[in-house]
C-alpha positions as CSV (number, residue, x, y, z in Angstrom):
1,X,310.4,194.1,191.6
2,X,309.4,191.0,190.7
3,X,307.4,192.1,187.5
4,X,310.2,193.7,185.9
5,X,311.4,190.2,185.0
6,X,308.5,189.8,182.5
7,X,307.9,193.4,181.8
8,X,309.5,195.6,179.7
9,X,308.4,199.7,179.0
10,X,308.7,201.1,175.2
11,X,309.8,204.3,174.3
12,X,306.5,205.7,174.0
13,X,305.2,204.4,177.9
14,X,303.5,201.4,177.1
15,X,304.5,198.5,179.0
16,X,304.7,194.8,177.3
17,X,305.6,191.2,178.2
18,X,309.7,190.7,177.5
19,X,310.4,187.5,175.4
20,X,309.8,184.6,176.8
21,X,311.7,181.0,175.8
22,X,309.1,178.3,176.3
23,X,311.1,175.6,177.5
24,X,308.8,172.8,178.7
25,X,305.8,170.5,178.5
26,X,302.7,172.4,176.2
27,X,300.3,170.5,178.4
28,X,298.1,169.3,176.2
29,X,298.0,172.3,173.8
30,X,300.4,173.6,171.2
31,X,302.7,176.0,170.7
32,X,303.0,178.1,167.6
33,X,303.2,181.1,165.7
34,X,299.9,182.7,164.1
35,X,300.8,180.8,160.9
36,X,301.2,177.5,162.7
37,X,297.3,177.6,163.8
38,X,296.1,178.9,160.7
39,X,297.7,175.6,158.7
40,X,296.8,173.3,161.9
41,X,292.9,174.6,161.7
42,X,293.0,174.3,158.1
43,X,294.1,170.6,158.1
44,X,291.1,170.0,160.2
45,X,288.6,171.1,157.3
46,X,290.1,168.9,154.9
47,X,288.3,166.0,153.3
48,X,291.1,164.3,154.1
49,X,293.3,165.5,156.9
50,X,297.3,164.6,157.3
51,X,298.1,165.9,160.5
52,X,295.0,163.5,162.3
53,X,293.4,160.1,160.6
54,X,289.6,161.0,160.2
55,X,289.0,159.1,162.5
56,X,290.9,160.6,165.2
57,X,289.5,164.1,164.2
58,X,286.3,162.7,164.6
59,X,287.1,162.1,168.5
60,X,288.6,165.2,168.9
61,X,285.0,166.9,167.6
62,X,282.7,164.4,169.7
63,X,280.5,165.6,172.8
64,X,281.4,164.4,175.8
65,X,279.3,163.0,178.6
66,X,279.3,163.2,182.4
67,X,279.1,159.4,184.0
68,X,275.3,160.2,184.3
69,X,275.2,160.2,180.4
70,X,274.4,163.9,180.2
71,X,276.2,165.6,177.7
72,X,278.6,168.5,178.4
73,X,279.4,171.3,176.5
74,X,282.8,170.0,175.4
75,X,284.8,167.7,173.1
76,X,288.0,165.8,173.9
77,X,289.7,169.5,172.3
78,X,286.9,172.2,172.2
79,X,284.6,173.9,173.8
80,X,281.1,174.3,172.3
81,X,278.7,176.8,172.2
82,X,275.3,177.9,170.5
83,X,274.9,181.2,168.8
84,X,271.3,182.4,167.0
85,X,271.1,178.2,167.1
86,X,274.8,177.8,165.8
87,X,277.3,175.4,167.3
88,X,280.5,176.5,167.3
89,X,283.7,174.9,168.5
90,X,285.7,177.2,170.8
91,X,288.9,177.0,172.3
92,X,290.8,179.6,174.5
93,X,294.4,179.1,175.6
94,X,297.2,181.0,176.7
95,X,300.5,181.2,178.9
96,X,303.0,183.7,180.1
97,X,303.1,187.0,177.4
98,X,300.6,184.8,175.0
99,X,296.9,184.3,174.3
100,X,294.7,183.0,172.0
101,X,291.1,182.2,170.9
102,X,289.8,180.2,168.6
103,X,286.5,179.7,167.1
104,X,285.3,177.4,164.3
105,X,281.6,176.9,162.7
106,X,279.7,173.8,162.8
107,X,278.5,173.7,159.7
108,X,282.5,174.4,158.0
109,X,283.1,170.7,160.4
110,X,279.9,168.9,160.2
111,X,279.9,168.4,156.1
112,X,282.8,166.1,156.6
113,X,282.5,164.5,159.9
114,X,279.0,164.4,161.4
């Protein structure tokens, strides 16, 4: 059966996703651990970040537009939306046995780069 190659049961019945080497392009995202994120998201609230120049972080936070000139609800990394009048940066990933989502607050962001 075809999902026994990424299935596995545990002794108590539950079934989970076997390891799985990722041996290829991330497409345009990253691959990490938990702890990889957490020091990748918290480069991005620095006054000065190391991993991007400020202003390639800025990019990576800016609206983009249709061809019309209408805004869309992303950035050239993120998603946005609007909670109680909140803008939040969103981004939701994931691959074979793996998934993620991430949300960050406006406000944490816009003190340093809008």
């Amino acid at each position: 059966m075809v999902a026994d190659q990424f299935f596995v049961k545990t002794e108590n019945g539950y079934i989970r996703f076997k390891r799985i080497c990722h041996n290829g392009q991330a497409y345009g995202g990253l691959f990490s651990s938990g702890f990889g994120v957490v020091k990748f998201l918290q480069d991005m609230l620095l006054k000065k970040p190391i991993l991007m120049s400020e202003k390639t972080l800025k990019l990576f936070f800016t609206q983009q537009h249709e061809n019309s000139g209408n805004f869309i609800s992303m950035t050239l990394g993120w998603l946005t939306g609007k909670v109680n009048n909140l803008t939040y940066f969103v981004k939701p990933s994931g691959g074979s046995g793996c998934h993620s989502n991430v949300r960050i607050n406006l406000k944490k962001i816009s003190q340093h780069y809008f």
